[in-house]
C-alpha positions as protocol buffer text, in pm:
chain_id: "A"
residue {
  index: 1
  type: UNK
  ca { x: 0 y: 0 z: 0 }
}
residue {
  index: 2
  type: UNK
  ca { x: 107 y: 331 z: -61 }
}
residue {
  index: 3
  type: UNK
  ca { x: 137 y: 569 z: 323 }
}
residue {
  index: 4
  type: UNK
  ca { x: 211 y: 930 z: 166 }
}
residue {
  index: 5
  type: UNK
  ca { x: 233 y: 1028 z: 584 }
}
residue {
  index: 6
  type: UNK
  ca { x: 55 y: 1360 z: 526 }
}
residue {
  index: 7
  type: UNK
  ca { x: -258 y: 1448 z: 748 }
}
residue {
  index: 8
  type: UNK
  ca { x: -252 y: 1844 z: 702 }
}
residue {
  index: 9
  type: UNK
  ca { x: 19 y: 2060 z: 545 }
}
residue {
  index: 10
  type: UNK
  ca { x: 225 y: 2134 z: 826 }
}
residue {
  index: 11
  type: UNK
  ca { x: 330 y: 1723 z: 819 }
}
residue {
  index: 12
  type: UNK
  ca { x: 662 y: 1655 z: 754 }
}
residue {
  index: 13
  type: UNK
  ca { x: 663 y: 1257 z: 701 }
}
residue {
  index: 14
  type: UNK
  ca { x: 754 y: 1120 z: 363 }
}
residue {
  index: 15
  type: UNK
  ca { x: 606 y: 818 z: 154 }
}
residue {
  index: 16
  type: UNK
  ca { x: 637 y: 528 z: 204 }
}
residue {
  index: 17
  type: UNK
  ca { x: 580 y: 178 z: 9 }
}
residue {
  index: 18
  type: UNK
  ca { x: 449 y: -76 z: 259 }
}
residue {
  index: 19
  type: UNK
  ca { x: 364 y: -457 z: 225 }
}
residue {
  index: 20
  type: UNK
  ca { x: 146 y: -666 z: 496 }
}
residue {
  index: 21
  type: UNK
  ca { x: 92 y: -1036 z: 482 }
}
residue {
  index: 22
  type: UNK
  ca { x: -242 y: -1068 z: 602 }
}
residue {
  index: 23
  type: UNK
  ca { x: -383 y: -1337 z: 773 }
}
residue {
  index: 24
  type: UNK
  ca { x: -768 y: -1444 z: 752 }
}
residue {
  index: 25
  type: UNK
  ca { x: -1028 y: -1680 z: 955 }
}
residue {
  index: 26
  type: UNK
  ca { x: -1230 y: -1949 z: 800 }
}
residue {
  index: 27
  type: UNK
  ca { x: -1473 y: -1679 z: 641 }
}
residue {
  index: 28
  type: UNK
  ca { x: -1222 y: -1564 z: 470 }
}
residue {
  index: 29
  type: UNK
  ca { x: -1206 y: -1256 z: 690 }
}
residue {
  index: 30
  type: UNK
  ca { x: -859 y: -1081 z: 741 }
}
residue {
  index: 31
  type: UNK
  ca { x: -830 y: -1086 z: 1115 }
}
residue {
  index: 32
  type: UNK
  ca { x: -402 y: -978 z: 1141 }
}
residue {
  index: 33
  type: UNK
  ca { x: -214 y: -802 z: 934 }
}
residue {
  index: 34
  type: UNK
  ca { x: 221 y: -860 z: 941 }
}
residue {
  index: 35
  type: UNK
  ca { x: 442 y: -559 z: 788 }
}
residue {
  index: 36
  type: UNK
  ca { x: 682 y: -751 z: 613 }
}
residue {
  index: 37
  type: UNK
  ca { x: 865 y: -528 z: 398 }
}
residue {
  index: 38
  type: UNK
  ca { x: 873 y: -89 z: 386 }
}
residue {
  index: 39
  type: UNK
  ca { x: 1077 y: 148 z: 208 }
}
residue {
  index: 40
  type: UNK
  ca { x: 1062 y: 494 z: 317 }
}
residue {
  index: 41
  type: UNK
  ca { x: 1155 y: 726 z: -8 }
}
residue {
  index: 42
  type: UNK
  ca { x: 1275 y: 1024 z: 168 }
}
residue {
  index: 43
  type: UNK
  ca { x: 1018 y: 1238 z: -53 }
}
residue {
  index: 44
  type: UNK
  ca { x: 693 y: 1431 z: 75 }
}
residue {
  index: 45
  type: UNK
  ca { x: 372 y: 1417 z: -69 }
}
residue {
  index: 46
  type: UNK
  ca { x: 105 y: 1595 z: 0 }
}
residue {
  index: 47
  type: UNK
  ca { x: -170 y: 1439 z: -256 }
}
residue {
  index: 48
  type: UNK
  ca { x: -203 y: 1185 z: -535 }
}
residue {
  index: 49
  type: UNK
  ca { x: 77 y: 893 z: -569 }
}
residue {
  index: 50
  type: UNK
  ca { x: 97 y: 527 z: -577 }
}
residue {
  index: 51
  type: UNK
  ca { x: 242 y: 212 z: -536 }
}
residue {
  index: 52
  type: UNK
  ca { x: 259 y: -87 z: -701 }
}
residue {
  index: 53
  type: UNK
  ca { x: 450 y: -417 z: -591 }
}
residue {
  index: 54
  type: UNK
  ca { x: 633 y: -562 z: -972 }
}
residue {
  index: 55
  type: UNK
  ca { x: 637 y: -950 z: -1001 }
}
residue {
  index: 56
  type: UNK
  ca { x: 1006 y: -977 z: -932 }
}
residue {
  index: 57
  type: UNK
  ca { x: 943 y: -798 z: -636 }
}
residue {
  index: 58
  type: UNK
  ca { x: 1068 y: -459 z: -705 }
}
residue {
  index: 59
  type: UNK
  ca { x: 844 y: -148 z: -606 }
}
residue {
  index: 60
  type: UNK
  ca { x: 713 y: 89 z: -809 }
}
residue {
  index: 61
  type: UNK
  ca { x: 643 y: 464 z: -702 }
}
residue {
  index: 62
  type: UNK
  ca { x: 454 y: 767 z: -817 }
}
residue {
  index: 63
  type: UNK
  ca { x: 462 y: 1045 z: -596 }
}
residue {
  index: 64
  type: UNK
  ca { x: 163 y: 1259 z: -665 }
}
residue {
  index: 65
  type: UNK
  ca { x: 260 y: 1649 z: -577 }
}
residue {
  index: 66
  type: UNK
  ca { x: 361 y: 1845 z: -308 }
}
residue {
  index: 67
  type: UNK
  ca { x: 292 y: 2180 z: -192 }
}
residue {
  index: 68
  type: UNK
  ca { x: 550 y: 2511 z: -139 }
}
residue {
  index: 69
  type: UNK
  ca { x: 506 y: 2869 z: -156 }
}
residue {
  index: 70
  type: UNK
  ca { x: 414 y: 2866 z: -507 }
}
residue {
  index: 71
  type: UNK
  ca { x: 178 y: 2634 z: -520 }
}
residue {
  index: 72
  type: UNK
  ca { x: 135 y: 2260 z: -618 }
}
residue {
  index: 73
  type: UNK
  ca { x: 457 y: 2109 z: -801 }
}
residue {
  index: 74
  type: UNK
  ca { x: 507 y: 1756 z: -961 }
}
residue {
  index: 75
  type: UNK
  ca { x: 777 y: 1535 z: -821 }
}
residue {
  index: 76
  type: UNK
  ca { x: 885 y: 1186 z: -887 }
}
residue {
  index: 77
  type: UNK
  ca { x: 631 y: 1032 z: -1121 }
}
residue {
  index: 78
  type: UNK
  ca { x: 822 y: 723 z: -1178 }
}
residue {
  index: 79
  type: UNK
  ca { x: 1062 y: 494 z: -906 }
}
residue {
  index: 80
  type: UNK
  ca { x: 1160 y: 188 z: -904 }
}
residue {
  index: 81
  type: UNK
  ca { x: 1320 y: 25 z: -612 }
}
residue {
  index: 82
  type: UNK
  ca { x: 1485 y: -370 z: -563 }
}
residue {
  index: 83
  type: UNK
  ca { x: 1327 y: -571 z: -265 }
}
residue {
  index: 84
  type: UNK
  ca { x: 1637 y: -464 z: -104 }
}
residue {
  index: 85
  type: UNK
  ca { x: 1583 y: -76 z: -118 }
}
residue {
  index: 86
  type: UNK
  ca { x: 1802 y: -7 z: -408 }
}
residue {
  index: 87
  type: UNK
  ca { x: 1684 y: 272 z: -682 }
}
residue {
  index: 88
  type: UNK
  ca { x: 1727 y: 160 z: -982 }
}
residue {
  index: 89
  type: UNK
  ca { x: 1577 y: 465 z: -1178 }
}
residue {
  index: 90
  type: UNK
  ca { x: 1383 y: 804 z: -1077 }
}
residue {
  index: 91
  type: UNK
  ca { x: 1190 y: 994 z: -1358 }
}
residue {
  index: 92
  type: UNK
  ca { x: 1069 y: 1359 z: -1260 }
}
residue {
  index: 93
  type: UNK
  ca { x: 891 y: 1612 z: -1463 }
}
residue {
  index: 94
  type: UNK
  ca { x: 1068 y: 1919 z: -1574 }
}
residue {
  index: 95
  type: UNK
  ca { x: 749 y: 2132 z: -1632 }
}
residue {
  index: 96
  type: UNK
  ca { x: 629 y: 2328 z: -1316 }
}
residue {
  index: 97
  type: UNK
  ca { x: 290 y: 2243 z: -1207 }
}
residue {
  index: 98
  type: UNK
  ca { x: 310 y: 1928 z: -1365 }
}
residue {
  index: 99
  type: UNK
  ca { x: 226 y: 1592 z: -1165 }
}
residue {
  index: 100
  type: UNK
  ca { x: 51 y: 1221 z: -1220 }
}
residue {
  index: 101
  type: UNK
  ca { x: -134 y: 978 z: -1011 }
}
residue {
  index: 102
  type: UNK
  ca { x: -18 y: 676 z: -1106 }
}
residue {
  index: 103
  type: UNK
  ca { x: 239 y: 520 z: -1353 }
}
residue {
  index: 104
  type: UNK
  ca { x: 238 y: 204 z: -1516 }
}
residue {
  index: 105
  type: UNK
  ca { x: 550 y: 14 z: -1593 }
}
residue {
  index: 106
  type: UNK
  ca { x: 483 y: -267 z: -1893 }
}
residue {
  index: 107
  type: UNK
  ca { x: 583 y: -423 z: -2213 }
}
residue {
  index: 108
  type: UNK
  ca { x: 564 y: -188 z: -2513 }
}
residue {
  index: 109
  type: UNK
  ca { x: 671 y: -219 z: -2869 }
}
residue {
  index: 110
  type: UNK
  ca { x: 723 y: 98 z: -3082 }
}
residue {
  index: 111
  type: UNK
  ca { x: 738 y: 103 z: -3432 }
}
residue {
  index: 112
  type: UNK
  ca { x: 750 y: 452 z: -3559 }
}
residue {
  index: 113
  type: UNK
  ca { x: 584 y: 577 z: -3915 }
}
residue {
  index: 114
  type: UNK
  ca { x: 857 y: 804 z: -3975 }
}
residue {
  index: 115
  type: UNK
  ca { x: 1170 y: 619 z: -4118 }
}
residue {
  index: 116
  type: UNK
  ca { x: 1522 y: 679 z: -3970 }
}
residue {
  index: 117
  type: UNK
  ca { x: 1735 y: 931 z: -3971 }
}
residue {
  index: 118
  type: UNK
  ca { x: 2099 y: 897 z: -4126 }
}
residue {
  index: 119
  type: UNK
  ca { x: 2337 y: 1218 z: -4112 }
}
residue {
  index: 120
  type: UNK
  ca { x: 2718 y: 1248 z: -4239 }
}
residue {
  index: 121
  type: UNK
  ca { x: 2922 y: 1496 z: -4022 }
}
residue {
  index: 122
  type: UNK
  ca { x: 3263 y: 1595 z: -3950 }
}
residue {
  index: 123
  type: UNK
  ca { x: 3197 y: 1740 z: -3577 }
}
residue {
  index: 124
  type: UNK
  ca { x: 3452 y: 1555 z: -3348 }
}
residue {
  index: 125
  type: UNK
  ca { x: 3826 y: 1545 z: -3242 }
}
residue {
  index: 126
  type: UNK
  ca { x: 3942 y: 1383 z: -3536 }
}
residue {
  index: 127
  type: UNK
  ca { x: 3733 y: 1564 z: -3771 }
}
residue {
  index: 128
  type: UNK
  ca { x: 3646 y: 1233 z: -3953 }
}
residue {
  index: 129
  type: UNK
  ca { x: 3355 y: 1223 z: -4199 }
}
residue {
  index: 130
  type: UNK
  ca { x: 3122 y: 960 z: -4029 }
}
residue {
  index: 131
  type: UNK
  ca { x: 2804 y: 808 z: -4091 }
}
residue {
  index: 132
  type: UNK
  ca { x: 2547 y: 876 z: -3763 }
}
residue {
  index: 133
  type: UNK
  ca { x: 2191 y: 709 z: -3789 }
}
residue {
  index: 134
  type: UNK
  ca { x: 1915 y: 629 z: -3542 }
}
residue {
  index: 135
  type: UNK
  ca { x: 1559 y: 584 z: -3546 }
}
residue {
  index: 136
  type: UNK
  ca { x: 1357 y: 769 z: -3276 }
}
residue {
  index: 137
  type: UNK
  ca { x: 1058 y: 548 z: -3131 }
}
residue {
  index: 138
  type: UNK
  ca { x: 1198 y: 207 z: -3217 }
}
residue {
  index: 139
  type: UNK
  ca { x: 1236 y: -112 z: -2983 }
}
residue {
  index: 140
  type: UNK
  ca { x: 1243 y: -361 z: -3244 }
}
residue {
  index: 141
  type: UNK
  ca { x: 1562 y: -273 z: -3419 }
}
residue {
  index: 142
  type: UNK
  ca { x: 1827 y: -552 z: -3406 }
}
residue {
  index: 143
  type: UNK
  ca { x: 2092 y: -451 z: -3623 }
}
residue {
  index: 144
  type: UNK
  ca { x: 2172 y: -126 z: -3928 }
}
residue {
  index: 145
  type: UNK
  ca { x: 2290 y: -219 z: -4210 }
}
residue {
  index: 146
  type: UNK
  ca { x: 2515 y: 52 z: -4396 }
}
residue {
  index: 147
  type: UNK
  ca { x: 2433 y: 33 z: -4776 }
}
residue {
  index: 148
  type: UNK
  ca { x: 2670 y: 267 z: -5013 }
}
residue {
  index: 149
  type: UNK
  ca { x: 2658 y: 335 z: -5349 }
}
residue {
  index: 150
  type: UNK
  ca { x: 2833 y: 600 z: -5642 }
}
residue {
  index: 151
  type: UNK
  ca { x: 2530 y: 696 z: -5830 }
}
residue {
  index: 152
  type: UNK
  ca { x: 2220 y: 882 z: -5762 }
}
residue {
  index: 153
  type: UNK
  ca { x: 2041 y: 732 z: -6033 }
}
residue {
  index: 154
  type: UNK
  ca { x: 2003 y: 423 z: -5840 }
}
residue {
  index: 155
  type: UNK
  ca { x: 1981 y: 313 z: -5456 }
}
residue {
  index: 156
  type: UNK
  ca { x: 2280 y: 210 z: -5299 }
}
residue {
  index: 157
  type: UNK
  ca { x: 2305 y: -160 z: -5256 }
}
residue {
  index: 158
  type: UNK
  ca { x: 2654 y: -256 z: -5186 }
}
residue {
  index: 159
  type: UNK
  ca { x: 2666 y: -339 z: -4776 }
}
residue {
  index: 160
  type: UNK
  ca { x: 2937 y: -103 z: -4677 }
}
residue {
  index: 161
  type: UNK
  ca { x: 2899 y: -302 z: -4269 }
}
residue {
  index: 162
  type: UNK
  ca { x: 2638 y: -431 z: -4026 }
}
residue {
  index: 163
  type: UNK
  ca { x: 2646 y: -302 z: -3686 }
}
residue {
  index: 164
  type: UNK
  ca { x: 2460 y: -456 z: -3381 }
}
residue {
  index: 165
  type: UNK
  ca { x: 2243 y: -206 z: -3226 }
}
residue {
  index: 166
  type: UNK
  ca { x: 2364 y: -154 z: -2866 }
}
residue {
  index: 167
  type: UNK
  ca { x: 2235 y: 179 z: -2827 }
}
residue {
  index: 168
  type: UNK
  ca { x: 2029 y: 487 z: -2919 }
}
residue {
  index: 169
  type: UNK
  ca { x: 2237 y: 607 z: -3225 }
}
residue {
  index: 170
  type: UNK
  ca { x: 2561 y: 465 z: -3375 }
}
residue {
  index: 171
  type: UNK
  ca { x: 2807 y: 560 z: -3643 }
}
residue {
  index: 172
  type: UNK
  ca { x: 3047 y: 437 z: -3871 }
}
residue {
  index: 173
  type: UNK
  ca { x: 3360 y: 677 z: -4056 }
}
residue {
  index: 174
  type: UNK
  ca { x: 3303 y: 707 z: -4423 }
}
residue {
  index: 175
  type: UNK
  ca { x: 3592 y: 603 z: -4624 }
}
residue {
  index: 176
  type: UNK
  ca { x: 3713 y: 864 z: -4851 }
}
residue {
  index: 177
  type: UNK
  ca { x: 3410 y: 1080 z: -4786 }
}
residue {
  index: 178
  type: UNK
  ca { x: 3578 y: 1412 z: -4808 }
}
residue {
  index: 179
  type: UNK
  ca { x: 3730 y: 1337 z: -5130 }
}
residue {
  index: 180
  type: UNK
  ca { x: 3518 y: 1096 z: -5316 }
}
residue {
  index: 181
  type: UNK
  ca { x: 3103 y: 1126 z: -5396 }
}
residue {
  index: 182
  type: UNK
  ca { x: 2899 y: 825 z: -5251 }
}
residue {
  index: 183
  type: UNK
  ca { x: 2565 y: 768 z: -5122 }
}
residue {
  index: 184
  type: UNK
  ca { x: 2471 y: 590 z: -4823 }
}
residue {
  index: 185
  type: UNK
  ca { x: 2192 y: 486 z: -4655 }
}
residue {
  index: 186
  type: UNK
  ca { x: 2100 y: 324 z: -4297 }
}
residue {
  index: 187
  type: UNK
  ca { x: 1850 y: -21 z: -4300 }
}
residue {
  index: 188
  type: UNK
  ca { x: 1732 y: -117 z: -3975 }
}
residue {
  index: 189
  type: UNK
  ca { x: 1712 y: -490 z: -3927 }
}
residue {
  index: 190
  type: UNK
  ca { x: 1482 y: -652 z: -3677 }
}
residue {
  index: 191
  type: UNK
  ca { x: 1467 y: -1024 z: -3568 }
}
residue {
  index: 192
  type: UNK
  ca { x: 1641 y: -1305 z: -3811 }
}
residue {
  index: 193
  type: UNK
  ca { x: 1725 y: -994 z: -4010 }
}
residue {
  index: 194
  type: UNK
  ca { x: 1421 y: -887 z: -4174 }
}
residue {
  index: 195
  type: UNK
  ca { x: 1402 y: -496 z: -4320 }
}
residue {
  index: 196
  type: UNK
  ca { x: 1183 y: -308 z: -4104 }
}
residue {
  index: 197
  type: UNK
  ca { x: 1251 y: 46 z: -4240 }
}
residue {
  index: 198
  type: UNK
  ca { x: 1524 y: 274 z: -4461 }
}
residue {
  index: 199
  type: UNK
  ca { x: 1650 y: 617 z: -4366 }
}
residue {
  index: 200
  type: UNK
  ca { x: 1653 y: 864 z: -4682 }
}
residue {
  index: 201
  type: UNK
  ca { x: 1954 y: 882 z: -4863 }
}
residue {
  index: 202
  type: UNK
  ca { x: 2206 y: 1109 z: -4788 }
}
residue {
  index: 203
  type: UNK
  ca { x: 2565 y: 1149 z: -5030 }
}
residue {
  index: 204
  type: UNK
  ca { x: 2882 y: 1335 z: -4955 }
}
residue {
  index: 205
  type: UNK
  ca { x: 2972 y: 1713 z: -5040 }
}
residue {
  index: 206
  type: UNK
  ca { x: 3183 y: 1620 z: -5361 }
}
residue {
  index: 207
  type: UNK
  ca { x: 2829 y: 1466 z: -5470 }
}
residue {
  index: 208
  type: UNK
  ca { x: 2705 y: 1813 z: -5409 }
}
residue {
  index: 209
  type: UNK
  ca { x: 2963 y: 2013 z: -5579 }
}
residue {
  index: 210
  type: UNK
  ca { x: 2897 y: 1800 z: -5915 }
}
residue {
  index: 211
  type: UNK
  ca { x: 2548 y: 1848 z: -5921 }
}
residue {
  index: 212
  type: UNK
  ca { x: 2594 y: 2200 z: -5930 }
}
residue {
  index: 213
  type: UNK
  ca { x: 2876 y: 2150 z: -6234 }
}
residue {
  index: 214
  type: UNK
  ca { x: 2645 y: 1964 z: -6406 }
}
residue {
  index: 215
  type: UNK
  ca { x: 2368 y: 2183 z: -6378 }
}
């Protein structure tokens, strides 16, 4: 159950996630009630909030609002502690005046209409032309594949390398891409490698510079 400690607003108690083992009689009555596990999360709240107890054991927060001299204000919508009191991850709103009741922690696929993004830039240390792509929204992707090609009269389609996705965006250096025109393009690969989407294609700046000779 979820004890946010506050009976007026001069209280100074903070939540608290609490779990009872209850016992009951043979009408199925609870008759005793055994705290067997509380975690205390340091935070006041005045209204709102909840708590949930996760499958695996770990304890899920929401933490309603509080009050100050300005008013209501949101704080921690989303905590999750282990069993053993350890935070694994705190989510708060950066909007004033902003709060929730209760968050809900549970599978969810996303698979964006938009396509991804691919971008060639030269912004770092070694100011080597790389190859960044992502694709904002989706938790299906497996693996990019990095198609390149000379010609923008036709798609690129030789596989330039394949990269395991590991994390939000990745990149690879382009060979030769400050000298030489080439198009590239980023495939996102979900399970046993099937094509889920293509990002646009995007060439270097030599590819640029003979468009505008040819024109």
């Amino acid at each position: 159950m979820f004890d946010n400690s506050v009976r007026n607003d001069k209280s100074s108690g903070s939540a608290r996630g609490l779990q009872y083992q209850l016992s009951f009689d043979s009408d199925g009555c609870p008759t005793k009630a055994r705290l067997v596990n509380a975690y205390d999360t340091g935070i006041r709240s005045f209204a709102m909030g909840s708590y949930r107890r996760m499958a695996n054991g770990n304890g899920v927060y929401c933490l309603g609002l509080r009050k100050n001299k300005n008013g209501t204000v949101g704080i921690p919508f989303y905590m999750e502690v282990t069993i053993d009191g350890e935070e694994l991850i705190r989510m708060e709103w950066t909007t004033p005046h902003t709060f929730t009741y209760r968050t809900v922690k549970a599978p969810w696929i996303g698979t964006p209409t938009w396509p991804p993004k691919a971008l060639l830039d030269d912004n770092n240390p070694a100011k080597a032309l790389r190859l960044h792509f992502s694709w904002n929204g989706a938790t299906e992707v497996k693996k990019w594949r990095i198609v390149t090609g000379e010609s923008e009269r036709s798609p690129p389609t030789e596989v330039l390398v394949d990269v395991e996705k590991t994390q939000f965006e990745h990149w690879v250096e382009v060979p030769d891409g400050a000298e030489k025109c080439q198009y590239f393009q980023a495939i996102a690969l979900g399970a046993e490698g099937k094509e889920m989407s293509r990002s646009p294609v995007v060439q270097t700046k030599p590819c640029k510079e003979r468009t505008v000779r040819d024109t």
